[in-house]
PDBQT receptor file of N, H, CA, C and O in Angstrom, charges set to zero:
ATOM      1  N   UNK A   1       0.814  -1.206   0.000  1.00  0.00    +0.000 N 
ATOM      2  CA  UNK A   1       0.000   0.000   0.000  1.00  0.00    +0.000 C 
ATOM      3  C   UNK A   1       0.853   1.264   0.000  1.00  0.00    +0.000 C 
ATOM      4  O   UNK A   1       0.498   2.442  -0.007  1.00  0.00    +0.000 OA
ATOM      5  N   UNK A   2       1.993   0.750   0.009  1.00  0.00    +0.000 N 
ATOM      6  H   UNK A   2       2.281  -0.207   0.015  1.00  0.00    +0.000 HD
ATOM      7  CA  UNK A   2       3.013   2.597   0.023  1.00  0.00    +0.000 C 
ATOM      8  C   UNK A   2       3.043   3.529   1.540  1.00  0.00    +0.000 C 
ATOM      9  O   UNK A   2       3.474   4.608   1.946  1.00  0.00    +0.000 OA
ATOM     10  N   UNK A   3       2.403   2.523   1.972  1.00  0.00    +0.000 N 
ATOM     11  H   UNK A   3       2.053   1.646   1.642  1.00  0.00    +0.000 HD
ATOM     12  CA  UNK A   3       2.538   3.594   3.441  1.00  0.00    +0.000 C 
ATOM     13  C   UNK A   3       3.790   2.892   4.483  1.00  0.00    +0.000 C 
ATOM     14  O   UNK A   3       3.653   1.673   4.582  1.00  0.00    +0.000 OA
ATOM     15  N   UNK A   4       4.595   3.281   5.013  1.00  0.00    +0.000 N 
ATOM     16  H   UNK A   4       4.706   4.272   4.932  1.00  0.00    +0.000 HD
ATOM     17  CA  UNK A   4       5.600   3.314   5.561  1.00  0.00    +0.000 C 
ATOM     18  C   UNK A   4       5.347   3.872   7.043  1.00  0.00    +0.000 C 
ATOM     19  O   UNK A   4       5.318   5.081   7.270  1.00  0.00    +0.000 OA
ATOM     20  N   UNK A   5       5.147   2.785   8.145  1.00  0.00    +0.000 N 
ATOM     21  H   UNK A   5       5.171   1.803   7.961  1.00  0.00    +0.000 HD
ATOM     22  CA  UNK A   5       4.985   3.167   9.460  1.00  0.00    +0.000 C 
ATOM     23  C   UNK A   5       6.090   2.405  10.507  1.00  0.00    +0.000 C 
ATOM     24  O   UNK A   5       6.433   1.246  10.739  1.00  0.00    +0.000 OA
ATOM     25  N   UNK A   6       6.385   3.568  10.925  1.00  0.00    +0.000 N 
ATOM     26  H   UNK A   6       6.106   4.510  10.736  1.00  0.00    +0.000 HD
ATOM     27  CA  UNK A   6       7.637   3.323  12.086  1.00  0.00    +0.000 C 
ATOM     28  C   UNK A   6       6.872   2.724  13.587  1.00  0.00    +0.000 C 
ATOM     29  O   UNK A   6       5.647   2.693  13.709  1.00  0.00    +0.000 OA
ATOM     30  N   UNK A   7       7.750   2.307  14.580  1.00  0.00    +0.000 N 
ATOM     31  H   UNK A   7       8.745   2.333  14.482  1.00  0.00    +0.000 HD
ATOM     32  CA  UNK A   7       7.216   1.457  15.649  1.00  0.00    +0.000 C 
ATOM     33  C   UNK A   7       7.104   2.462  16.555  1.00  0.00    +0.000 C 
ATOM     34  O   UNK A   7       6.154   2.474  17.338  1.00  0.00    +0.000 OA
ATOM     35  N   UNK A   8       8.268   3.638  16.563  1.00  0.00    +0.000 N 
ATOM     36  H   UNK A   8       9.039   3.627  15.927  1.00  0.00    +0.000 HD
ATOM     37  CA  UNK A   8       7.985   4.422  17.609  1.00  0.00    +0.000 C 
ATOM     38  C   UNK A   8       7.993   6.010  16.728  1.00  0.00    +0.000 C 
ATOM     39  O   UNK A   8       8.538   6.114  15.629  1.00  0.00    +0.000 OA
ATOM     40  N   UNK A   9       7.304   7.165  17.415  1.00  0.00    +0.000 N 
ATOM     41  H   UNK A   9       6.861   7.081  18.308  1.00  0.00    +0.000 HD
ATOM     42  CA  UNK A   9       7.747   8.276  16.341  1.00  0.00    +0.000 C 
ATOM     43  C   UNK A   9       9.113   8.538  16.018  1.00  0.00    +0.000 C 
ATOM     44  O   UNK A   9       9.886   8.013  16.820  1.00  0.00    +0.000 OA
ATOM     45  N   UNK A  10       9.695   9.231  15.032  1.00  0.00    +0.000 N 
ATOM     46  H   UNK A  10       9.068   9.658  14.380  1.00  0.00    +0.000 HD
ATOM     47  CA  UNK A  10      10.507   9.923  14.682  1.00  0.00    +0.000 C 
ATOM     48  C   UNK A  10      10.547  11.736  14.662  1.00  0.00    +0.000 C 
ATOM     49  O   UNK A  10       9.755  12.620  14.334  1.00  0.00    +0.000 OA
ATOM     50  N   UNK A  11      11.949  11.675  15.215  1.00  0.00    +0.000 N 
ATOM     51  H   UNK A  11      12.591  10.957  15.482  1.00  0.00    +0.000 HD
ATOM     52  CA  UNK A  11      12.304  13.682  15.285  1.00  0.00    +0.000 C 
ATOM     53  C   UNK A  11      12.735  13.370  14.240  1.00  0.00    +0.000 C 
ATOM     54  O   UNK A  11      13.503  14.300  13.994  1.00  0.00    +0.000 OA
ATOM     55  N   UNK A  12      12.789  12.601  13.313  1.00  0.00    +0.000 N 
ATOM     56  H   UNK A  12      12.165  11.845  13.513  1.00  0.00    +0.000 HD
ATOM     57  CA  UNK A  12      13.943  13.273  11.797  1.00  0.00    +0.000 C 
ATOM     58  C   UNK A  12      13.792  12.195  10.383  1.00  0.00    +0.000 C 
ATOM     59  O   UNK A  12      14.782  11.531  10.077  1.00  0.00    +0.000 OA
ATOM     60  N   UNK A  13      12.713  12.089   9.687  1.00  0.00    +0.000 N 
ATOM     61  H   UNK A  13      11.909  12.629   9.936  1.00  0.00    +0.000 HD
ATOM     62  CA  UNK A  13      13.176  10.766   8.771  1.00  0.00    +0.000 C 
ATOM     63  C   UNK A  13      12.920  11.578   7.415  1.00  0.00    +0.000 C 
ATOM     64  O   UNK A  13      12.097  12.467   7.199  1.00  0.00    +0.000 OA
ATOM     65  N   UNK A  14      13.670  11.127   6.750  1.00  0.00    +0.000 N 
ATOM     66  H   UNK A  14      14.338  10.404   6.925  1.00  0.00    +0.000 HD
ATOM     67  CA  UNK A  14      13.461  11.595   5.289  1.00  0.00    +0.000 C 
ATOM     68  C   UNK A  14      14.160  10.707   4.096  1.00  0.00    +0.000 C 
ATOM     69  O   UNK A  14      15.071   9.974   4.480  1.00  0.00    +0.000 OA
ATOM     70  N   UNK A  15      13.866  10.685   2.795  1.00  0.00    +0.000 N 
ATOM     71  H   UNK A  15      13.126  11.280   2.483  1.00  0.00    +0.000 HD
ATOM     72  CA  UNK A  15      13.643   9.715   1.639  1.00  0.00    +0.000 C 
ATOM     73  C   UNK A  15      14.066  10.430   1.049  1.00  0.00    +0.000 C 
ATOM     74  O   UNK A  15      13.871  11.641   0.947  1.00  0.00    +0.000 OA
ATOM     75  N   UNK A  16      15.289   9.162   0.152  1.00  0.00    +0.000 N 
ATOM     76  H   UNK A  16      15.447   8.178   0.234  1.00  0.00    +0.000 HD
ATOM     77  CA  UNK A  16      16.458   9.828  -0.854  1.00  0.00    +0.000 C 
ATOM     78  C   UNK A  16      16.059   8.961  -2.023  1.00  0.00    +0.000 C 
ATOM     79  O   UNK A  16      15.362   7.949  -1.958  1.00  0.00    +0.000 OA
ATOM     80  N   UNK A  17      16.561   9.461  -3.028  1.00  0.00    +0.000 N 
ATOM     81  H   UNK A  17      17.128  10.284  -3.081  1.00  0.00    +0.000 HD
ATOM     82  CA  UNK A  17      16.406   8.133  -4.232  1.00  0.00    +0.000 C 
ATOM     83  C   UNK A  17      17.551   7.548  -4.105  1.00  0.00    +0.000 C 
ATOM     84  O   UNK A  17      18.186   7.793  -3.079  1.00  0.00    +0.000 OA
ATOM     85  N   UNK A  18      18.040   6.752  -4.966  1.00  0.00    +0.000 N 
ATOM     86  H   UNK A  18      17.524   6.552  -5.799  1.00  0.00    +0.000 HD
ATOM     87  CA  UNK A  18      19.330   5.779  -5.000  1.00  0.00    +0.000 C 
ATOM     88  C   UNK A  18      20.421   6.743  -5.584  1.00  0.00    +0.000 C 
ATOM     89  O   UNK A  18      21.389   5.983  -5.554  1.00  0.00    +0.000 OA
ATOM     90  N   UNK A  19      20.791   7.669  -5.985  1.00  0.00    +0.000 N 
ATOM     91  H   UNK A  19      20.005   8.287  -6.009  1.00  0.00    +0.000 HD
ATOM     92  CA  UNK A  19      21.568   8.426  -6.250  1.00  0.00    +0.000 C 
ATOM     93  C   UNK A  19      22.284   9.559  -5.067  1.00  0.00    +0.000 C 
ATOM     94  O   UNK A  19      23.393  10.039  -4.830  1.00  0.00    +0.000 OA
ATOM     95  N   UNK A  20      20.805   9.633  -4.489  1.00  0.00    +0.000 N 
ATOM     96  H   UNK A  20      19.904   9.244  -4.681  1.00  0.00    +0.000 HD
ATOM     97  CA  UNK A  20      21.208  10.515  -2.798  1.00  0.00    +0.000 C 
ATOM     98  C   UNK A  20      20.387  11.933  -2.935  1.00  0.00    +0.000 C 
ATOM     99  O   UNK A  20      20.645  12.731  -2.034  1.00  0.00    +0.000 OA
ATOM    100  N   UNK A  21      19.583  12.304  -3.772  1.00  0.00    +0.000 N 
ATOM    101  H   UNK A  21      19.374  11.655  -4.504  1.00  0.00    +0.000 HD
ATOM    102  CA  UNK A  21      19.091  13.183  -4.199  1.00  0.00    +0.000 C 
ATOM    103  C   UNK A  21      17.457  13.042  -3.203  1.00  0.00    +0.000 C 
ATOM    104  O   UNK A  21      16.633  12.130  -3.140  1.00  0.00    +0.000 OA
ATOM    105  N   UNK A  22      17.522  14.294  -2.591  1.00  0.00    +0.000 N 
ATOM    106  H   UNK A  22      18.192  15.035  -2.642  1.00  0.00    +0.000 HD
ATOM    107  CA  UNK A  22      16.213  14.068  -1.515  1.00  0.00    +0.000 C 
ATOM    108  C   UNK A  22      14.902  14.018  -2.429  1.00  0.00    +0.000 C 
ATOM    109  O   UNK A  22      14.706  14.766  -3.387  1.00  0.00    +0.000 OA
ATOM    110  N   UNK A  23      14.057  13.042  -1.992  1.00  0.00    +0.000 N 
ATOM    111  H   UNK A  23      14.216  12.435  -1.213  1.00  0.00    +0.000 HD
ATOM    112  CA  UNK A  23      12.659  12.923  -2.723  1.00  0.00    +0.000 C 
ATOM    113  C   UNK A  23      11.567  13.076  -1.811  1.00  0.00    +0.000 C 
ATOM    114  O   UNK A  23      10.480  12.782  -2.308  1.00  0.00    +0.000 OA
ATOM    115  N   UNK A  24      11.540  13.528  -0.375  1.00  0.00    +0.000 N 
ATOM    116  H   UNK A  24      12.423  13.766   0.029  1.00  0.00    +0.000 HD
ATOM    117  CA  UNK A  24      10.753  13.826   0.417  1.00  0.00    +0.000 C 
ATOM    118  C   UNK A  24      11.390  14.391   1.926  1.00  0.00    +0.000 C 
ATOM    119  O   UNK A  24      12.035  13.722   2.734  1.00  0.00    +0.000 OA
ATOM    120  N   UNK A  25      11.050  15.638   2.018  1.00  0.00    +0.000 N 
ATOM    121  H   UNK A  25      10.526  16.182   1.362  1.00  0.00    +0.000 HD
ATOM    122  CA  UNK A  25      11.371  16.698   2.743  1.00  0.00    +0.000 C 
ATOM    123  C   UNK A  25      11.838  15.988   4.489  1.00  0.00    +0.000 C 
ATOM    124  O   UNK A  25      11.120  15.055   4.848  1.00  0.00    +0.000 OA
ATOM    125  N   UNK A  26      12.832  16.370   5.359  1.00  0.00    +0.000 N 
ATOM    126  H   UNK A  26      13.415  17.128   5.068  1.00  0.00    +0.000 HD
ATOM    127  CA  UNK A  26      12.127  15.946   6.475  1.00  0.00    +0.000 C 
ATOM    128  C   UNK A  26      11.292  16.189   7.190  1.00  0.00    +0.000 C 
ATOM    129  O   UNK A  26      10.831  17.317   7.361  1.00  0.00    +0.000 OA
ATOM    130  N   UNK A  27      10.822  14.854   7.924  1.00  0.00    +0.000 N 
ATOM    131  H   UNK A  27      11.197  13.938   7.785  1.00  0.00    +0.000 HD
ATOM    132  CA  UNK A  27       9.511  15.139   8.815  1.00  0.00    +0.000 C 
ATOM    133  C   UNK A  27       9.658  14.882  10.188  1.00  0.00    +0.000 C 
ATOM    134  O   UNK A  27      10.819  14.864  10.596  1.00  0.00    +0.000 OA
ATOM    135  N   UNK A  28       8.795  14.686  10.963  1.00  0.00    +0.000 N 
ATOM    136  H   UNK A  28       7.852  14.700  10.631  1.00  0.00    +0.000 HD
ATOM    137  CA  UNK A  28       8.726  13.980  12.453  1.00  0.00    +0.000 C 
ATOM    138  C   UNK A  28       7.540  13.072  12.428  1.00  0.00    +0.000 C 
ATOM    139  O   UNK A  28       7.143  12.391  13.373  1.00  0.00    +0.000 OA
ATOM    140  N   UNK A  29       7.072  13.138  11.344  1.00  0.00    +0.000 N 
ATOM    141  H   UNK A  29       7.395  13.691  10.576  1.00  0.00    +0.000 HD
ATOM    142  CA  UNK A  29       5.826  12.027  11.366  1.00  0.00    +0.000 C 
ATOM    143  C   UNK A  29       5.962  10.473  11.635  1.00  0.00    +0.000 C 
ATOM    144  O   UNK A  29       7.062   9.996  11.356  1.00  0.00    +0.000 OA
ATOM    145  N   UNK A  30       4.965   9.586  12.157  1.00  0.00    +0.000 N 
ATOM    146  H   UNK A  30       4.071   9.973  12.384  1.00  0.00    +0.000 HD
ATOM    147  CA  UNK A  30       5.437   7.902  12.105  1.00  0.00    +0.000 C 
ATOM    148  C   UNK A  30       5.326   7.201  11.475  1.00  0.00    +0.000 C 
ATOM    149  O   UNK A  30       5.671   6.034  11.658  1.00  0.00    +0.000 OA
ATOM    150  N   UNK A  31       4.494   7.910   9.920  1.00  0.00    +0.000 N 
ATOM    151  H   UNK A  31       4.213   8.858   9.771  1.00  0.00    +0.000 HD
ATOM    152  CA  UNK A  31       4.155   7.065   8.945  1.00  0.00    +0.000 C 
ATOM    153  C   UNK A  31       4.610   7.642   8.108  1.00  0.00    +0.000 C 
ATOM    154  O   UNK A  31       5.125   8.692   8.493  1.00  0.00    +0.000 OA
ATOM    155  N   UNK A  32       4.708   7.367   6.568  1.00  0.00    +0.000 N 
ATOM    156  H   UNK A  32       4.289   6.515   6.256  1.00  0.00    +0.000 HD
ATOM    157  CA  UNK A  32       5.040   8.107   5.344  1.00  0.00    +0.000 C 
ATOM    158  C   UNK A  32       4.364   7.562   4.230  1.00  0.00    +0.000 C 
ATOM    159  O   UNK A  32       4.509   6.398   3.858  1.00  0.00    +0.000 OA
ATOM    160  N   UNK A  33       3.485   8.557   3.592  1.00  0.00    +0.000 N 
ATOM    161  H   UNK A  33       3.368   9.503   3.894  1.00  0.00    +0.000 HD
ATOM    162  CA  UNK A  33       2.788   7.801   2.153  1.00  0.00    +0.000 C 
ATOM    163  C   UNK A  33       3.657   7.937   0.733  1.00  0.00    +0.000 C 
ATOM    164  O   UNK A  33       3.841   8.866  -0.053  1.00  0.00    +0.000 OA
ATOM    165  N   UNK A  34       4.087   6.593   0.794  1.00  0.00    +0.000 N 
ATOM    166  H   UNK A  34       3.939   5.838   1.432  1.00  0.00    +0.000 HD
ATOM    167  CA  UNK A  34       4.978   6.714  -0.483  1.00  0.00    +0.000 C 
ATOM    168  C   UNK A  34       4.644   6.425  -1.758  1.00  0.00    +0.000 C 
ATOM    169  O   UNK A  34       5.459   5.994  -2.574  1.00  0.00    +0.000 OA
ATOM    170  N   UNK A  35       3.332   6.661  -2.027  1.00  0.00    +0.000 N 
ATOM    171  H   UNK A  35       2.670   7.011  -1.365  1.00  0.00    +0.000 HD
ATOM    172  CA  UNK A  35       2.537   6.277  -3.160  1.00  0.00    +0.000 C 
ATOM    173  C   UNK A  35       2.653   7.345  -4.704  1.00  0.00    +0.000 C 
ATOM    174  O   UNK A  35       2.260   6.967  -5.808  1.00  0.00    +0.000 OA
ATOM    175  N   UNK A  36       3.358   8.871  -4.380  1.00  0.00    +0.000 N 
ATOM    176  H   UNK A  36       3.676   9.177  -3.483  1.00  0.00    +0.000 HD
ATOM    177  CA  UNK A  36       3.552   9.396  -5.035  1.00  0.00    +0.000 C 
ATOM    178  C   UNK A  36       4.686   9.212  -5.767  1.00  0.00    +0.000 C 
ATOM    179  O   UNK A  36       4.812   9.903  -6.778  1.00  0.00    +0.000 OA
ATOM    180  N   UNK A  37       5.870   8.128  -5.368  1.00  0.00    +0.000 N 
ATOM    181  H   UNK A  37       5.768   7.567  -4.547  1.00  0.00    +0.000 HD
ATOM    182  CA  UNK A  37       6.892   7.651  -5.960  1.00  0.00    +0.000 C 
ATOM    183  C   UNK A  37       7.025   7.149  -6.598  1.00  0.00    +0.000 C 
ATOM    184  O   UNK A  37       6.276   6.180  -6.474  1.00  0.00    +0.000 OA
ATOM    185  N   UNK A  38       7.693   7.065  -7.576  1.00  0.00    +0.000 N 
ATOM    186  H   UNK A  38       8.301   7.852  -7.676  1.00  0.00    +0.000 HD
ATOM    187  CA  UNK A  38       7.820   6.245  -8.679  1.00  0.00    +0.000 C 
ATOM    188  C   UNK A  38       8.135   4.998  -8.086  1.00  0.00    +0.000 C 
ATOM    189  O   UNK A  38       8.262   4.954  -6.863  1.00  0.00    +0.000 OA
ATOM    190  N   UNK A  39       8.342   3.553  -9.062  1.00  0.00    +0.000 N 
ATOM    191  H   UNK A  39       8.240   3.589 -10.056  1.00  0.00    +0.000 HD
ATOM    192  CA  UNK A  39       9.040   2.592  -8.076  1.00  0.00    +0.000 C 
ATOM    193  C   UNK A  39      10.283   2.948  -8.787  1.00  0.00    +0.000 C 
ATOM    194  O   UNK A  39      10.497   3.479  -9.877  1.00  0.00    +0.000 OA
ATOM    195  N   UNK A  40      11.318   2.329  -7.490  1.00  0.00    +0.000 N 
ATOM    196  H   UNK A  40      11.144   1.899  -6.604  1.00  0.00    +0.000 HD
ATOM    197  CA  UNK A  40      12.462   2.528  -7.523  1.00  0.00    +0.000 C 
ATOM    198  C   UNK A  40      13.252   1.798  -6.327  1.00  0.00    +0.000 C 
ATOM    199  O   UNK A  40      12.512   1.347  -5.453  1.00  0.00    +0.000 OA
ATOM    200  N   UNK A  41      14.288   1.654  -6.190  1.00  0.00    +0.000 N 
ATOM    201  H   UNK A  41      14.889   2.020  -6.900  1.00  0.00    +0.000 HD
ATOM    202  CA  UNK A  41      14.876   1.773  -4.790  1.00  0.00    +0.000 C 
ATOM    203  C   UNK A  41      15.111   3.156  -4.037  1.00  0.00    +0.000 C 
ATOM    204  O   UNK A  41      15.603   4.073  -4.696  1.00  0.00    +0.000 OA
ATOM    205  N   UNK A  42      14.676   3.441  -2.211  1.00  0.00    +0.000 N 
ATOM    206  H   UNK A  42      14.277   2.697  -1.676  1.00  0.00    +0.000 HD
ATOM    207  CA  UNK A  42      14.925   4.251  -1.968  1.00  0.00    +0.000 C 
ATOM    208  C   UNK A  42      15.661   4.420  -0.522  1.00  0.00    +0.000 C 
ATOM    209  O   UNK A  42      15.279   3.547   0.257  1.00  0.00    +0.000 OA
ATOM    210  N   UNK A  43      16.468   5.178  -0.049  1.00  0.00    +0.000 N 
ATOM    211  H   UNK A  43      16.778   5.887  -0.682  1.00  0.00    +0.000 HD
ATOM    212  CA  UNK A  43      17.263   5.411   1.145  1.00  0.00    +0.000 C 
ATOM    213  C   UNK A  43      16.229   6.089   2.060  1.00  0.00    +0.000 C 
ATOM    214  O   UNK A  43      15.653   7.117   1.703  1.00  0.00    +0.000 OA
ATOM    215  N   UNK A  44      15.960   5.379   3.480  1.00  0.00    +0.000 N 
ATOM    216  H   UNK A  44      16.428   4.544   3.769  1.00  0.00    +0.000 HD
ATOM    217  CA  UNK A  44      15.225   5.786   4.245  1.00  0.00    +0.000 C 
ATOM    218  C   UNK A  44      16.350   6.248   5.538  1.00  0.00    +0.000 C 
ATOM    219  O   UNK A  44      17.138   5.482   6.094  1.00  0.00    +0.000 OA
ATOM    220  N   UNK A  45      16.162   7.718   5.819  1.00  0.00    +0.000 N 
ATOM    221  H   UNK A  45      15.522   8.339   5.367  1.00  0.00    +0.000 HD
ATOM    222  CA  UNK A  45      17.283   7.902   7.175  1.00  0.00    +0.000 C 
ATOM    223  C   UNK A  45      16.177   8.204   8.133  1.00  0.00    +0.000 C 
ATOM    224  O   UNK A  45      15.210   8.758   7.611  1.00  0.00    +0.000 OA
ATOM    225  N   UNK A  46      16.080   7.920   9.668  1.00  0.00    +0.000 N 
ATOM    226  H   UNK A  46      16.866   7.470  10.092  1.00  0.00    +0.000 HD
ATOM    227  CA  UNK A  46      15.216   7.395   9.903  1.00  0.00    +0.000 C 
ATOM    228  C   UNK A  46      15.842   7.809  11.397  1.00  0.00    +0.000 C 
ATOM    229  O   UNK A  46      16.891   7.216  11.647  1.00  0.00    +0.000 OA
ATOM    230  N   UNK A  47      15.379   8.719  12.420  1.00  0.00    +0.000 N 
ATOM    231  H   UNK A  47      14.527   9.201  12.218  1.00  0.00    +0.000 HD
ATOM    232  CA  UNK A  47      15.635   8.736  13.892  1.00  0.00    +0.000 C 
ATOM    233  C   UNK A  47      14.939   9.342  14.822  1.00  0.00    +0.000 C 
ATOM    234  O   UNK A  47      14.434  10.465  14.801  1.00  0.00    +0.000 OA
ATOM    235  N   UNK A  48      14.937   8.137  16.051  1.00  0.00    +0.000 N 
ATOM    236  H   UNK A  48      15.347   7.225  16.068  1.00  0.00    +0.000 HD
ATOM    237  CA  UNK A  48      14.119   8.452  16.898  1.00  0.00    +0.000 C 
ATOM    238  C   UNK A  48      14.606   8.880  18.352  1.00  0.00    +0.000 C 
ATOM    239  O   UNK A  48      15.801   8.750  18.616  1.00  0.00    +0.000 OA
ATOM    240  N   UNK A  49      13.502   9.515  19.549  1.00  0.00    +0.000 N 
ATOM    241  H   UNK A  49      12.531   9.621  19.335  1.00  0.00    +0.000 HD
ATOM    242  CA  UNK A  49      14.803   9.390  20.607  1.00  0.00    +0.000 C 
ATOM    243  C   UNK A  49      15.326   8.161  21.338  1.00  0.00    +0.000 C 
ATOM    244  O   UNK A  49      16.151   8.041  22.244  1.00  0.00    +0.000 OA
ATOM    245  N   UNK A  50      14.507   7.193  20.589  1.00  0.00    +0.000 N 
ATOM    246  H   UNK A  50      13.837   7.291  19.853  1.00  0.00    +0.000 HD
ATOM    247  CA  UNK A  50      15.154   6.046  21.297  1.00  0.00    +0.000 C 
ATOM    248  C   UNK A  50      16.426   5.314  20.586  1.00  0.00    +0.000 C 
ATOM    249  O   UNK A  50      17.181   4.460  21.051  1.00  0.00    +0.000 OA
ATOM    250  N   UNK A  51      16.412   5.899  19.376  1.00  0.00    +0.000 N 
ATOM    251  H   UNK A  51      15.799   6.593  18.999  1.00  0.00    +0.000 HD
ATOM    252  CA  UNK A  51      17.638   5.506  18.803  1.00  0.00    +0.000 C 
ATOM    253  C   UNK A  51      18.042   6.922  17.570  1.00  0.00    +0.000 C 
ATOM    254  O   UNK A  51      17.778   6.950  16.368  1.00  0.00    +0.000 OA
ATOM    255  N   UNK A  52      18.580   7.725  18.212  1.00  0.00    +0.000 N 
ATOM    256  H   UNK A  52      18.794   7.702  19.189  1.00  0.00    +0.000 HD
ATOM    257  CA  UNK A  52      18.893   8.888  17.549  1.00  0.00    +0.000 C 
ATOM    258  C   UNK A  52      20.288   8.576  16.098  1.00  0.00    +0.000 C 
ATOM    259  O   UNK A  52      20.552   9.238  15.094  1.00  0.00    +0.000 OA
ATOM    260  N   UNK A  53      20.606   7.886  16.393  1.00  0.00    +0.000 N 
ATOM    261  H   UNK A  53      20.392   7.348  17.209  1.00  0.00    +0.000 HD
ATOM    262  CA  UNK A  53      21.892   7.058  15.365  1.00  0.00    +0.000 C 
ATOM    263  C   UNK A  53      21.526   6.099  14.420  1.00  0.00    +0.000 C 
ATOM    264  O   UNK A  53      22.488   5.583  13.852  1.00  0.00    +0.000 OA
ATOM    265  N   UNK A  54      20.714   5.810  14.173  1.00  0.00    +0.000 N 
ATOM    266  H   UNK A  54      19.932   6.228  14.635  1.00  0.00    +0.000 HD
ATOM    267  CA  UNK A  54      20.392   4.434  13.185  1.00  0.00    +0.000 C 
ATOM    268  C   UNK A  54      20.660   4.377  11.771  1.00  0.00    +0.000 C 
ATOM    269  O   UNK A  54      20.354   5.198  10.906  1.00  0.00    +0.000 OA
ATOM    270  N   UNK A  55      21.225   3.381  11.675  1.00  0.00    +0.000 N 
ATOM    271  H   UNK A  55      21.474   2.714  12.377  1.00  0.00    +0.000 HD
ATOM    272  CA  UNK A  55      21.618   3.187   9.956  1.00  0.00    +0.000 C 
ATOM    273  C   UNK A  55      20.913   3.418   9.303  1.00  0.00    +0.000 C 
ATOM    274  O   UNK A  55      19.800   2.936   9.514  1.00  0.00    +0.000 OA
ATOM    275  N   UNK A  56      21.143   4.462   7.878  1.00  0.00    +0.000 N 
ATOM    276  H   UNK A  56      22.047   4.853   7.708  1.00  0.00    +0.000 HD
ATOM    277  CA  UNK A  56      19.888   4.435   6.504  1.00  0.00    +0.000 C 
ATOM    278  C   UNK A  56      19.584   3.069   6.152  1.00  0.00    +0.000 C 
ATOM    279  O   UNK A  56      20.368   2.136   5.980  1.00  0.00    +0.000 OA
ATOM    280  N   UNK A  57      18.356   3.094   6.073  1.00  0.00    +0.000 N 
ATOM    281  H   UNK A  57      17.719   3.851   6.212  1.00  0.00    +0.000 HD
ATOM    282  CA  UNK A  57      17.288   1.315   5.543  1.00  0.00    +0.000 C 
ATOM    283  C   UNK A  57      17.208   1.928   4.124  1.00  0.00    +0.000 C 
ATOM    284  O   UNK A  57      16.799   3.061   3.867  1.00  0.00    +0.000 OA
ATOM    285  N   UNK A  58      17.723   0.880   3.119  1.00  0.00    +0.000 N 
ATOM    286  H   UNK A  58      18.055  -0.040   3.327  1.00  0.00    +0.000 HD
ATOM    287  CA  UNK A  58      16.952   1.200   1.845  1.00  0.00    +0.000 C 
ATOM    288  C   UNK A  58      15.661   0.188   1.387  1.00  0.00    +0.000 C 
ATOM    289  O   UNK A  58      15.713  -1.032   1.547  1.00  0.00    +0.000 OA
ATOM    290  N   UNK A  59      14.944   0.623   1.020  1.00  0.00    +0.000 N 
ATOM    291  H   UNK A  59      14.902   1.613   0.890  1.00  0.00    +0.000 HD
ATOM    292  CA  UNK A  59      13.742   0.029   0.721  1.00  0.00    +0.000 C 
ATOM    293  C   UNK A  59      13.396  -0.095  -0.823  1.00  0.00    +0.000 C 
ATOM    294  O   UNK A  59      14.119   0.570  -1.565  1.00  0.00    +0.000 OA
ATOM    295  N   UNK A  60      12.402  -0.844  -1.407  1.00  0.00    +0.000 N 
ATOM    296  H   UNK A  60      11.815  -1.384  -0.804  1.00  0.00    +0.000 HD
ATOM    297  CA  UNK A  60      11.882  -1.156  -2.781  1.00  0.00    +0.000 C 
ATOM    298  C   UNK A  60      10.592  -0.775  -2.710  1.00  0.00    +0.000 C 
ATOM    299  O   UNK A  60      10.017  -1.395  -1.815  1.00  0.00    +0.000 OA
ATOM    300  N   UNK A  61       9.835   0.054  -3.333  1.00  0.00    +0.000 N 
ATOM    301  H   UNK A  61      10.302   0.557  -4.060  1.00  0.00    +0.000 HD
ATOM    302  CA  UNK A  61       8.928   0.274  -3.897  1.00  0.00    +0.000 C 
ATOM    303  C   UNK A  61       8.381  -0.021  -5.491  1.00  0.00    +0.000 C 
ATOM    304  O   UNK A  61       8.636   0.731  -6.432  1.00  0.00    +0.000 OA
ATOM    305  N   UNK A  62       7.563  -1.292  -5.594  1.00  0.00    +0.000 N 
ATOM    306  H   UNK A  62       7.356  -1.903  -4.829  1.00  0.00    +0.000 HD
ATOM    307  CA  UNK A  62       7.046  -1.812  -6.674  1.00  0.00    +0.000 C 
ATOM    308  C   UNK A  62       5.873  -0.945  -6.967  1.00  0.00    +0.000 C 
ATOM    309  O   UNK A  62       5.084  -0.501  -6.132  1.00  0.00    +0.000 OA
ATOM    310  N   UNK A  63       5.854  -0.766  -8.196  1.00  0.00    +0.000 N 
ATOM    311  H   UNK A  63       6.495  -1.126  -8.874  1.00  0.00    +0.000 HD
ATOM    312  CA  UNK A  63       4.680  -0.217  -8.837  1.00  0.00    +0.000 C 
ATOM    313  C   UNK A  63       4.100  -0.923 -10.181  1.00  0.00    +0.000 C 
ATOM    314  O   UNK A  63       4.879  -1.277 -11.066  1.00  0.00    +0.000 OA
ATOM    315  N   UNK A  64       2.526  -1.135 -10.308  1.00  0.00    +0.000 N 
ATOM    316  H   UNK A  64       1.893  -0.848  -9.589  1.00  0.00    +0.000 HD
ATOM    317  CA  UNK A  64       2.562  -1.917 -11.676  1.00  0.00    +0.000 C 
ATOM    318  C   UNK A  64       2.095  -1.204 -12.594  1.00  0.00    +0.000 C 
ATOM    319  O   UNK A  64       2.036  -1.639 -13.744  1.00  0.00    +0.000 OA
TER     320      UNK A  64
């Protein structure tokens, strides 16, 4: 469904394409609707206060 929900909120996540080029602004939100994206692979940076350091997740978004 393109929606992207975290377990706890986030102070900081934002979506890169595979090149590193930002494709969605940062937010503090816990979900993200990624339905306006093309598919692609994308870099999710992603922090909360329970883990203010966490590795970028890249993710796949299929579209048909």
């Amino acid at each position: 469904n393109n929606i992207l929900t975290f377990s706890s909120p986030a102070y900081h996540v934002a979506v890169y394409n595979i090149t590193g080029n930002l494709v969605m602004p940062p937010t503090t939100s816990q979900s993200l609707d990624l339905s306006h994206l093309p598919g692609g692979t994308y870099i999710i940076r992603y922090a909360s206060h329970r883990n203010p350091n966490s590795m970028p997740t890249t993710i796949k978004i299929f579209k048909r």
